[in-house]
C-alpha positions as CSV (number, residue, x, y, z in Angstrom):
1,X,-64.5,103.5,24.0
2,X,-67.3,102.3,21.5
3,X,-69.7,101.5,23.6
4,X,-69.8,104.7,25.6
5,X,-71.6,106.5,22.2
6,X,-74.3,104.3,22.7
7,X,-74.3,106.0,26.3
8,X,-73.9,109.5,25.1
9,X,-76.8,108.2,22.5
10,X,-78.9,107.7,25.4
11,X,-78.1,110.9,27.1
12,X,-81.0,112.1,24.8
13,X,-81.9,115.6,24.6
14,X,-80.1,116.8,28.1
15,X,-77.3,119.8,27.9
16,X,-74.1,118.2,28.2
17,X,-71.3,120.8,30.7
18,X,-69.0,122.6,27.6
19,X,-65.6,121.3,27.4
20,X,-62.8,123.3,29.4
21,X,-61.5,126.1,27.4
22,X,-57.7,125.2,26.2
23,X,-57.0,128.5,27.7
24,X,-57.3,126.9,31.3
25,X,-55.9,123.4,30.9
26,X,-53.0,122.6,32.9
27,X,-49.8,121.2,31.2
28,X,-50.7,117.7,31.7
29,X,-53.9,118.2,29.9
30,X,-52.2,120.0,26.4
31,X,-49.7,117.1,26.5
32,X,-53.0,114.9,26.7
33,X,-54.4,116.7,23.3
34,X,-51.8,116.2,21.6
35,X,-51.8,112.3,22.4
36,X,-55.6,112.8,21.6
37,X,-54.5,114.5,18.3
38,X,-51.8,112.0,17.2
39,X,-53.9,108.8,18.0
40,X,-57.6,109.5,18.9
41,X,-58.5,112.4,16.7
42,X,-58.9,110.2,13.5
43,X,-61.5,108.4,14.8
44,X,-63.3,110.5,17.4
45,X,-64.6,114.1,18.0
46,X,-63.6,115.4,21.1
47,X,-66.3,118.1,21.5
48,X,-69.1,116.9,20.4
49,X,-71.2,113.5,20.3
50,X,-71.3,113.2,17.1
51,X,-70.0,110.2,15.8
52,X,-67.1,110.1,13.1
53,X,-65.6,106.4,12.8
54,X,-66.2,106.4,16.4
55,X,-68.4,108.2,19.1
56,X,-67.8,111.4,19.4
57,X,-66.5,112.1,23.3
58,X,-68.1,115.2,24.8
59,X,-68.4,115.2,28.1
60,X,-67.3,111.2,28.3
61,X,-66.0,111.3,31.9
62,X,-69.0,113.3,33.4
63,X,-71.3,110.3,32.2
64,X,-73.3,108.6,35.5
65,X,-72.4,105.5,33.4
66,X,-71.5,103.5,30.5
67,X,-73.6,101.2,29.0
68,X,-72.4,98.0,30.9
69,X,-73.4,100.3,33.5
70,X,-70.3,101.0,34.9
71,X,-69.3,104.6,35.6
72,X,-66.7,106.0,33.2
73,X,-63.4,105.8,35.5
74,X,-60.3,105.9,34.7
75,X,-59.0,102.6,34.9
76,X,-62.5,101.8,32.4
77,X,-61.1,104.1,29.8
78,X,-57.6,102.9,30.5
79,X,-58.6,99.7,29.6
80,X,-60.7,100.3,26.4
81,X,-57.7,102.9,25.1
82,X,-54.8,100.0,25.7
83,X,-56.8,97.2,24.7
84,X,-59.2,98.3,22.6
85,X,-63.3,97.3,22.9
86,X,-65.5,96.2,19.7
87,X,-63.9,97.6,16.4
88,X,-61.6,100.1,18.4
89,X,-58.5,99.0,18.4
90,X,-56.1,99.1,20.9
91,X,-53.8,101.7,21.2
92,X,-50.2,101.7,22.4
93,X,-48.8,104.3,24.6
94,X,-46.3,104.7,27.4
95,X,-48.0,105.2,31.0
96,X,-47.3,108.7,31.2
97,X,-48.8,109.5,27.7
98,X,-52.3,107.8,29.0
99,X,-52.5,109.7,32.2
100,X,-51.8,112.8,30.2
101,X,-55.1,111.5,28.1
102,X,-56.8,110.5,30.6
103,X,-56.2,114.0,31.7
104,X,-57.4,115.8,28.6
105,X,-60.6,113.9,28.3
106,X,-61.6,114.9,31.8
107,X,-61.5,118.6,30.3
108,X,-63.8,117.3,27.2
């Protein structure tokens, strides 16, 4: 997921949408933040594009495209998560933890 900060970057001064309010995700989607927390949240923000050792991931999945220009789908970020891109590494999960990300970083 590297690269997409430099799309985020790009995003320039436009209002990204605000994150979901925990208060309305669905089950899937808490189980998804707390994959996020346990192997994501050391290395990226998840409300806000600020970058910490990676990009920060605010609204990552409402993003017309990533800089390969690509649009973000989910298979794209299932890819980049499992196998890593550029200094992320890759990260190993069962499937039903990485649709349960994938699902908590459409709420982001």
């Amino acid at each position: 997921m590297g690269a997409v900060g430099l799309a985020i970057a790009l995003a320039g001064c436009k209002t990204l949408p605000p994150p979901l309010p925990p208060s309305q995700w669905t089950p899937q989607e808490r189980r998804g933040a707390a994959v996020f927390e346990a192997d994501c949240a050391r290395c990226h923000y998840p409300t806000s594009t600020r970058s910490l050792h990676g990009p920060g991931l605010q609204a990552l999945t409402k993003l017309k495209a990533m800089p390969s220009g690509a649009p973000p789908t989910d298979e794209r970020l299932a890819d980049r998560i499992v196998h890593g891109y550029g200094m992320m590494p890759g990260t190993e999960m069962t499937d039903s933890q990485l649709q349960d990300l994938l699902a908590y970083l459409r709420t982001l």
